[in-house]
LUMPAPA-521296 format. One record per residue (C-alpha): x, y, z. Coordinates in steps of 0.001 Angstrom, whole numbers. Layout:
      east     north        up
         X         Y         Z
...
% end
This chain:
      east     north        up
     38776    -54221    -12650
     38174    -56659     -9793
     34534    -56375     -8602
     33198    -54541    -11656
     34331    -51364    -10639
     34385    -48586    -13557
     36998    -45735    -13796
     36032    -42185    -14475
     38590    -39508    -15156
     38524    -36501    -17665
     41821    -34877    -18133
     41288    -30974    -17216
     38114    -31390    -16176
     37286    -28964    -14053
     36749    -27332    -10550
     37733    -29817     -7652
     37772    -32238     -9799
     39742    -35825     -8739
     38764    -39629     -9943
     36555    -41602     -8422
     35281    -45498     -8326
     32213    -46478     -8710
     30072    -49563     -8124
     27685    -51242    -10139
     23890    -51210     -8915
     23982    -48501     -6607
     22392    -45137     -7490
     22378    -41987     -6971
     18101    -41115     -7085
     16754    -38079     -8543
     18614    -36178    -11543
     20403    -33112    -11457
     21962    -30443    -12916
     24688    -28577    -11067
     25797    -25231    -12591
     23677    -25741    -15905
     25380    -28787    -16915
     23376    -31964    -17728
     23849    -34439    -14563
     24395    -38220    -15987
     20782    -39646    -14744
     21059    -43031    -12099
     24900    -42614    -12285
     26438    -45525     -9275
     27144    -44119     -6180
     30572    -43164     -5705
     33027    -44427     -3288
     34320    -41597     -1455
     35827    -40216      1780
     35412    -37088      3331
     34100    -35303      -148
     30788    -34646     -1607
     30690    -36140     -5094
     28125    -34336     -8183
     28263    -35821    -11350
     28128    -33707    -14338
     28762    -34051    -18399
     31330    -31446    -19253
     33843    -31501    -22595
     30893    -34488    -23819
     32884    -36749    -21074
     31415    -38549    -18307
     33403    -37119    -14834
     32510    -36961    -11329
     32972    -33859     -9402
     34318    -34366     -6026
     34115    -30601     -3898
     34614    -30161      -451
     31859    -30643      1913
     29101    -27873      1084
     27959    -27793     -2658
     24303    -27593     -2760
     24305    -27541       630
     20588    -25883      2475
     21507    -22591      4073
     22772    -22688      8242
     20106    -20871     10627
     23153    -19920     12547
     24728    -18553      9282
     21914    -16412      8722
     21539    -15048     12118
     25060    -13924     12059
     24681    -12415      8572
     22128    -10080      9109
     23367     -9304     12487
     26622     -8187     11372
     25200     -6645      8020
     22697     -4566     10400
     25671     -3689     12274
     27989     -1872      9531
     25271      -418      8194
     23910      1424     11126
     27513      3177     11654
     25557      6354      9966
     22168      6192      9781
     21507      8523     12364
     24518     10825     12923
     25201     11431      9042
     23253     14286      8504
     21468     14355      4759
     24223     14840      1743
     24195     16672     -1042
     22721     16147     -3596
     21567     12690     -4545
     20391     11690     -1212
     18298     15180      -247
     16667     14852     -3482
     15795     11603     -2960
     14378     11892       571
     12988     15730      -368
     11050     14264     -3230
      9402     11615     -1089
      8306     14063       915
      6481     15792      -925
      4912     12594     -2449
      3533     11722      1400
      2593     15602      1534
       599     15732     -1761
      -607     12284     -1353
       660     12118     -5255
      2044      8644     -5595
      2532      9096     -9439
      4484     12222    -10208
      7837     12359     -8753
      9031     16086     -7711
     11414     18122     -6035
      9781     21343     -5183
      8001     22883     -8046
      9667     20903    -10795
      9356     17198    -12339
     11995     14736    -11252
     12071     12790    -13952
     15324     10619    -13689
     14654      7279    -11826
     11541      4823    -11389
      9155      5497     -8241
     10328      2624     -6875
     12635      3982     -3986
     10115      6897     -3190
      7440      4414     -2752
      9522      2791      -221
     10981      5140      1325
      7568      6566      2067
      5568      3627      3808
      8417      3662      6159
      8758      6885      6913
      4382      6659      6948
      4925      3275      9617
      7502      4647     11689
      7564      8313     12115
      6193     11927     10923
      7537     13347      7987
      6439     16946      9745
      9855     15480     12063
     11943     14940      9131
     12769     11901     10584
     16170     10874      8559
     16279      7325      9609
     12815      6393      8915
     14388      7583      5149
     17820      5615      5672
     15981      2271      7507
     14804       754      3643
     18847      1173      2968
     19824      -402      6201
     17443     -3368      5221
     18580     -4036      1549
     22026     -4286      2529
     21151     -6878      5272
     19018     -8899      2781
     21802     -8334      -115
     24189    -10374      2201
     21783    -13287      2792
     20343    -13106     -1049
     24109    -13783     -1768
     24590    -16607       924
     21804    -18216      -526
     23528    -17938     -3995
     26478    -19058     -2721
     24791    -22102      -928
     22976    -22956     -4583
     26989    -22987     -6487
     29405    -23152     -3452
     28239    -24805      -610
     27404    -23225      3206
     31119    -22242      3968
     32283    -20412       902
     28521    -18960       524
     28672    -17532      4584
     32255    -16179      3840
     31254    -14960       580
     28597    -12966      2002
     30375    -11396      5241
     32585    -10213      3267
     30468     -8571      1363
     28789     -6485      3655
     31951     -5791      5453
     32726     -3554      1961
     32884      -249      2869
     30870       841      -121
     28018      -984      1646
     28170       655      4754
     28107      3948      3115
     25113      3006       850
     23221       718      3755
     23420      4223      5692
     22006      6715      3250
     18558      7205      1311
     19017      6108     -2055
     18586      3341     -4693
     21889      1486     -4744
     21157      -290     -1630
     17782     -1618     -2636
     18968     -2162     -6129
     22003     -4378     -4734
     19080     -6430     -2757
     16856     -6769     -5724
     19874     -8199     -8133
     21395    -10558     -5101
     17630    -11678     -4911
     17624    -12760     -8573
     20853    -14396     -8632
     19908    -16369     -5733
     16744    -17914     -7204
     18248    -17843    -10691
     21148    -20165     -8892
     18551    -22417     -7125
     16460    -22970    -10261
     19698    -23979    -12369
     21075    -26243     -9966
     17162    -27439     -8751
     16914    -31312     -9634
     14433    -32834    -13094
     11297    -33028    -11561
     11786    -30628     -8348
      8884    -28023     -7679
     10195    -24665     -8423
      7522    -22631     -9038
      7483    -20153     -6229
     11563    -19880     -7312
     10481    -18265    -10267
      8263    -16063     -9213
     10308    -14937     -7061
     12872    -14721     -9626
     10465    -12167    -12154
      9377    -10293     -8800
     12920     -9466     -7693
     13275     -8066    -11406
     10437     -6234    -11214
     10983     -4746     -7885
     14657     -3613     -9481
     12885     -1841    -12355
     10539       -37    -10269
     14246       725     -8656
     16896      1648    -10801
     15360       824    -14490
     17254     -1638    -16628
     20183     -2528    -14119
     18607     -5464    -12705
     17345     -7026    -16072
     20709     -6469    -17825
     22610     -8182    -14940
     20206    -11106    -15581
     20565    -10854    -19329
     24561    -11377    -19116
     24519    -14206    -16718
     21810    -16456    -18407
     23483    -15376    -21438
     27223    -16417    -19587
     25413    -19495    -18672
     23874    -20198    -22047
     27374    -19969    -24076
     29262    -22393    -21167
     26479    -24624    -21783
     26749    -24842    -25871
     30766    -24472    -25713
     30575    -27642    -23267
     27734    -29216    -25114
     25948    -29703    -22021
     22165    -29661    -21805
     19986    -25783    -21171
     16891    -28240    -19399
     17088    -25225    -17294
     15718    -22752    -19284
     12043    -23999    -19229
     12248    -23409    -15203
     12626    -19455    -15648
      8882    -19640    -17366
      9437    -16827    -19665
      5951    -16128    -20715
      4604    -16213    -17050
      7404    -13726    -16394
      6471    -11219    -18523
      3273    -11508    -17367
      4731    -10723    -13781
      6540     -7992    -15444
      4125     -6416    -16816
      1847     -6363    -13496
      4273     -5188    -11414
      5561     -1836    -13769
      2954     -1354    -16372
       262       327    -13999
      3062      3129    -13433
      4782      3502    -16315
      1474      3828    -18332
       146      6232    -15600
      3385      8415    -15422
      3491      8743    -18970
       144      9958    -18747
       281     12989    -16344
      3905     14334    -17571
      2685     13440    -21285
      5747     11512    -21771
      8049     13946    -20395
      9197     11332    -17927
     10677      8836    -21234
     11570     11510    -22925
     14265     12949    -20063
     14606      9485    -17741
     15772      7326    -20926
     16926     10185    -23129
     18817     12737    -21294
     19658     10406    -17787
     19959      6876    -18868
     21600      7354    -22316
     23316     11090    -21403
     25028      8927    -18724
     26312      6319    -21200
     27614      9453    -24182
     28859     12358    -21177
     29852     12674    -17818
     27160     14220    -15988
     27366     16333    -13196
     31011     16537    -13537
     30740     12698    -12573
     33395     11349    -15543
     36774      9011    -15729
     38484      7273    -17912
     38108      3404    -18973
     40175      1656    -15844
     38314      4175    -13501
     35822      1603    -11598
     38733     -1270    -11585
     41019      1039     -9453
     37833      2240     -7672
     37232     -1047     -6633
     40308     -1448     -4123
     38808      1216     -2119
     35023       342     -2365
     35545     -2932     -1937
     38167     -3007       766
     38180     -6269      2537
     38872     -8294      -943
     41229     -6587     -2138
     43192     -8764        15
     42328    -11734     -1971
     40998    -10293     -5478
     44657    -10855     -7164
     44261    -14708     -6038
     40693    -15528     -6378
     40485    -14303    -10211
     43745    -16561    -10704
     42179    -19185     -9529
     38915    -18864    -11014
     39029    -17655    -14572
     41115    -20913    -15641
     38052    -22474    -14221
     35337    -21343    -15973
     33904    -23895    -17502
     32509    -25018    -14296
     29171    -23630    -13737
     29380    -21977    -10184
     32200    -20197    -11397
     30647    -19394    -14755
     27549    -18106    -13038
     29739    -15591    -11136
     32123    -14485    -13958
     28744    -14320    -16235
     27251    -11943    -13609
     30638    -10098    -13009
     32462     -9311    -16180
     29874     -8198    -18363
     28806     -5660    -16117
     31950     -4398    -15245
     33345     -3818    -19050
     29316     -1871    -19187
     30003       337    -16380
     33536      1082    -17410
     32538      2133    -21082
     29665      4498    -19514
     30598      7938    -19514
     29427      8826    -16308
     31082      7207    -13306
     30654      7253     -9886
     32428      4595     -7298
     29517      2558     -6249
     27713      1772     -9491
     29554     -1612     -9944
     28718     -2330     -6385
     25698     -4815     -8015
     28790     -6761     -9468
     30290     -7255     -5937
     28149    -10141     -4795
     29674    -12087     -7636
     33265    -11555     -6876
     32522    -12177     -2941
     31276    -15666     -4064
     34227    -16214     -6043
     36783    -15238     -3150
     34690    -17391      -793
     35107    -20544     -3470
     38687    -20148     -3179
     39150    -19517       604
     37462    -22796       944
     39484    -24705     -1559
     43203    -22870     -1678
     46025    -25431      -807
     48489    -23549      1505
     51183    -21655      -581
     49216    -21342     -3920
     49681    -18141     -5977
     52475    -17101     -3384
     53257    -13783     -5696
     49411    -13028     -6007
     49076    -13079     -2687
     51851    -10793     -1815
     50338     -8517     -4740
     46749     -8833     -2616
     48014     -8012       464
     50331     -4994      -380
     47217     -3430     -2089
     44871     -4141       542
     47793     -2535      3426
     48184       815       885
     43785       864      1242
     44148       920      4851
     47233      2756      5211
     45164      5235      2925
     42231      5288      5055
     44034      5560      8686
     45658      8815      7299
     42453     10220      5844
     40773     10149      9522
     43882     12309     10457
     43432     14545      6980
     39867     15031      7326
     39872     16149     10701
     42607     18497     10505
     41359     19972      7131
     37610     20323      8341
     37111     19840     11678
     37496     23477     13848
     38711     21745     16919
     41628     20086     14881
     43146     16612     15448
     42595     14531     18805
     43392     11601     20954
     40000     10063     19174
     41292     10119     15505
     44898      9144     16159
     43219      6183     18450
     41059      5365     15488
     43989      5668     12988
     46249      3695     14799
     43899       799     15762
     42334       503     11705
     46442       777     10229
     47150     -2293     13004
     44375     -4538     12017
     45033     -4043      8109
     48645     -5114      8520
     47299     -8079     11178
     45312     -9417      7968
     47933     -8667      5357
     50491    -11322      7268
     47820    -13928      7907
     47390    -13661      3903
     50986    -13886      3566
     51504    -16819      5740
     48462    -18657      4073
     46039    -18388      7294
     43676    -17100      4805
     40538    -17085      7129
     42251    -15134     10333
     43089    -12858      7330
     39160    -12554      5968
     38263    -12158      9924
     41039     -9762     10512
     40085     -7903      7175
     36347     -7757      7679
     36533     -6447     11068
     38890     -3453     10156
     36180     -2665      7583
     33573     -2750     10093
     35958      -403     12069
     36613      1959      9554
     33017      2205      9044
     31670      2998     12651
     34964      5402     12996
     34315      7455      9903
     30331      7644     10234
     30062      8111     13765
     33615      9486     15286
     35199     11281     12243
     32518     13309     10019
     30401     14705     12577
     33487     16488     14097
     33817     17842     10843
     31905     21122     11621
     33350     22718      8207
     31668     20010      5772
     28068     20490      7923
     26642     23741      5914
     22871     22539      6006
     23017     21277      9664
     24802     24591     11269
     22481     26875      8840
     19486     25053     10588
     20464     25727     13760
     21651     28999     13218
     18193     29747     11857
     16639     28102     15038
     18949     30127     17314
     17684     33433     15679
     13662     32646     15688
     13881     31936     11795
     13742     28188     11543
     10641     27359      9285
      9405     24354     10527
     10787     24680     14494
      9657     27995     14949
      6836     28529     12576
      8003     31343     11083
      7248     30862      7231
      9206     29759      4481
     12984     31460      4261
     14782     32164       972
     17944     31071       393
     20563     32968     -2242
     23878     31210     -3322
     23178     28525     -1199
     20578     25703     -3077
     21382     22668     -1827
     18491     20458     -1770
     19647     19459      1747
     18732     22934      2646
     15411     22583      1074
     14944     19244      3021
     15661     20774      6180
     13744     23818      6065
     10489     22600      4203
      9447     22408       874
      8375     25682       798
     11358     26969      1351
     12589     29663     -1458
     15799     29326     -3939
     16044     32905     -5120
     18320     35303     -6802
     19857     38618     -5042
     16865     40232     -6969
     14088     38076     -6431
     15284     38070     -2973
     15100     41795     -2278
     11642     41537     -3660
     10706     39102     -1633
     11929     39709      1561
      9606     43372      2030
      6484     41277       141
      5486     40425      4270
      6455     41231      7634
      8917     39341      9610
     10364     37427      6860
     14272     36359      6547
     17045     35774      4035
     19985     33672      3907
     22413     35025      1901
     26173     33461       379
     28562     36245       483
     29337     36430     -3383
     25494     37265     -4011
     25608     39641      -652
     26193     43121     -2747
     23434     42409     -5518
     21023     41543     -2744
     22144     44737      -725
     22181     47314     -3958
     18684     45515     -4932
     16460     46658     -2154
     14123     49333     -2699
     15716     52960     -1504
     14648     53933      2204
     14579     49687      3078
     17806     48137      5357
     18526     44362      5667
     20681     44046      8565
     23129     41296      9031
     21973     39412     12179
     23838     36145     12056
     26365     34087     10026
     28652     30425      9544
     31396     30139      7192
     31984     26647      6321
     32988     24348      3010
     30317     23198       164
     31300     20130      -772
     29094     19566     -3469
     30568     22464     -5280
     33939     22784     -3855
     33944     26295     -2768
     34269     28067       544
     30998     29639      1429
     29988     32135      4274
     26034     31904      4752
     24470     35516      6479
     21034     35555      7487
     19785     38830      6851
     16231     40937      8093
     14466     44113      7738
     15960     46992      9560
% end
């Protein structure tokens, strides 16, 4: 050609992918490797307008990938600041009104206390027995911030909730900064708004538990594990990797092997692209295995030698043989489903994209040989067939894969040509109006079913005002203004979220056992800790809420043990459930009363049943 210029095209090559010229003597500087394929080194520089061009060998032919402006872009201040701001938002819809559920949560939050009561950092117990299920990792946590910002003598929810509340903020800028590694700023910042805007976030960023932290810890060490695959030959990456082994290490201490498997599958993802492709794995040597383990092995050994120690192995034996691996063969806690259970799941956890899910994959999975998108579907897809062959399910376990699939959704907002996937899209937004159709008549439901004071102008306002929004974003999706639709989408999400946590469940008086039993116990002169009166015993009613509330001393008897223990000492008091109420009564010793002096009738959600609590004294 005239001039010397050279021709590359690759037929099917992948993402973004157009022909470009190039001219002779001019260079493109330092080497690179986008996505874990081997960049051509001091390729000429590209004539181009209005596109950022990366060069990469892919099917063993030389192509240049033009994207549009924002691969490998450096993250945006102002993309942060509105990231956490808005992440802090959601999440804070609960933290304080949502009074402590049953049961994961109170145990969580009970057994902390009792580690910043015992000053036992080690063992991990709820009342008088071992908790041996999870890693101390949350408790740890949880405690130095209850410790920094409060007095566990308050039980000071929040101070338990405010680690959650955190995580989910840093979960949404771990995954911008993944997204700014693969994608580039935009699709990384819409990736990541979107994310948090997922109502199984808000839930999770507002309660005490592990998922939250565990979602941080894995968005964490895809973000480094991003930045060191795409980092140029030669770069300084060092403090990348550590951070990469510390963010595993920190989701050990967590949640056990969640965080390393998740790792496992997407080097692995990236690993098999790279040998199907032929491309170079260069990359590899950045993750500095051995210095990894040794990071590993600082971080968790100290613990997991010393709590093998002091519950002589008890811990193993029932954390990896009856939790972890009764999880995988039976559904605990009546916590099963079938195979298909998380996908359908994941239209109501993850709200906002099912707008654009149906799309996205289309337009991704064709696509996989490029490496942002095989980084995602590598993280993703593994994971996802994992949690679906487990046994036991519960909605927010794959929430560690949603990061991934925000990415993805982000990629193709940013790239879409008006009109694509015109059936997909319909398919997208008719799911995503059903979700919010579903959730606008559960405010109305839940009220009516468990709220004493019934239905009001507040819940049909709320109902009425998330149902408009959801069909708002479903025709921007339809008429291919995709990003009104992700603003319209994320803010009914963020809607729903400060609705439900702070104007629907706390009118719902009926679900609120632990909170109404505390302040019927107050009301009386019987409330342990806010009236000094001594532990109380609870029959029929052993929620670990309860226990939470009242103290740790606080006693889960039977009608038997009760009547026992209630003349062992003047002044004490029983709570009683109503099916245990004649044992109790025909237990007492002849010539001894209790009399009935108060009582709430309400619903146990943890159990399902209908429950009417007595509290009960000495005649």
């Amino acid at each position: 050609m005239a001039g010397g210029l050279t021709h590359f095209w690759a037929k099917g090559a992948p993402f973004f992918v157009k022909p470009v010229l190039y001219r002779p003597g001019r260079h493109t500087g330092n080497n690179a490797e986008i996505g874990g394929f081997a960049a051509l080194p001091a390729l000429a520089k590209p004539i181009t307008t209005g596109y950022e061009t990366l060069h990469r060998v892919a099917f063993g032919v030389r192509v240049a990938i033009v994207v549009g402006k924002g691969q490998r872009q450096a993250p945006s201040g102002g993309h942060i600041i509105l990231i956490l701001l808005f992440a802090i938002l959601v999440a804070l819809s609960g933290l304080l009104t949502v009074p402590p559920l049953d049961r994961d949560e109170s145990r969580f939050i009970q057994a902390t206390t009792q580690m910043i009561e015992t000053g036992d950092y080690v063992r991990i117990r709820y009342q008088d027995e071992e908790r041996n299920k999870k890693p101390v990792g949350i408790y740890w946590i949880q405690s130095a911030s209850v410790q920094l910002f409060a007095d566990v003598e308050d039980r000071p929810l929040w101070a338990y909730r405010l680690p959650s509340l955190i995580a989910v903020a840093l979960a949404g800028l771990f995954t911008y900064f993944a997204g700014c590694s693969l994608f580039g700023r935009s699709a990384a910042f819409l990736g990541a708004v979107l994310l948090v805007s997922a109502p199984v976030l808000a839930g999770e960023g507002s309660i005490a538990k592990t998922d939250a932290t565990l979602l941080a810890c894995v968005c964490a060490m895809q973000a480094a594990l991003a930045r060191l695959i795409v980092a140029r030959e030669g770069r300084r990456v060092l403090r990348t990797a550590i951070a990469f082994w510390v963010a595993i290490g920190v989701g050990i201490l967590v949640k056990g092997p969640i965080a390393p498997m998740i790792g496992v599958f997407t080097v692995g993802g990236m690993i098999a692209g790279s040998k199907l492709t032929g491309a170079g794995l260069s990359w590899l040597k950045r993750l500095r295995p051995v210095m990894g383990v040794a990071i590993l092995a600082l971080m968790v050994a100290p613990w997991a030698i010393a709590i093998g120690i002091v519950t002589d192995g008890r811990f193993y034996a029932e954390a990896v043989g009856t939790d972890m691996l009764g999880k995988i063969t039976t559904g605990q806690e009546r916590h099963g489903g079938p195979f298909g259970y998380h996908f359908i799941a994941l239209w109501l956890m993850f709200w906002p994209a099912a707008l654009f899910i149906p799309a996205a994959m289309r337009s991704a999975i064709p696509r996989w040989r490029d490496g942002a998108v095989l980084f995602c579907l590598s993280w993703l897809l593994p994971g996802f067939l994992v949690f679906e062959l487990t046994s036991t399910k519960l909605p927010h376990y794959p929430m560690v894969l949603y990061p991934a699939l925000a990415l993805l959704i982000g990629a193709f907002l940013t790239s879409v040509k008006a009109g694509q996937f015109p059936l997909l899209r319909w398919a997208g937004a008719l799911l995503y109006a059903f979700v919010g159709a579903l959730a606008a008549f559960g405010i109305i439901y839940l009220a009516k079913t468990y709220s004493s004071e019934g239905v009001n102008a507040w819940h049909y306002t709320a109902a009425v005002v998330i149902l408009g929004v959801t069909l708002v974003a479903a025709s921007f999706s339809l008429r291919s203004k995709l990003i009104p639709a992700l603003t319209s989408a994320v803010l009914a999400s963020g809607i729903f979220a400060w609705v439900t946590f702070e104007g629907v469940l706390p009118t719902l008086d009926q679900l609120l056992l632990t909170p109404r039993l505390a302040e019927m116990l107050d009301r009386n002169e019987a409330h342990p800790l806010r009236d000094d009166t001594g532990p109380i015993a609870l029959v029929g009613y052993h929620e670990p809420s309860a226990v939470f509330t009242l103290g740790t001393p606080t006693r889960l008897l039977t009608p038997q043990e009760a009547a026992v223990w209630i003349i062992a000492a003047q002044g004490r008091a029983v709570v009683v459930e109503d099916r245990e109420r004649d044992a109790f009564l025909e237990a007492l010793p002849a010539g001894r009363t209790a009399v009935a002096v108060d009582s709430l009738t309400g619903y146990n959600y943890s159990n399902s049943e209908d429950m009417r609590l007595t509290l009960y004294r000495l005649k």
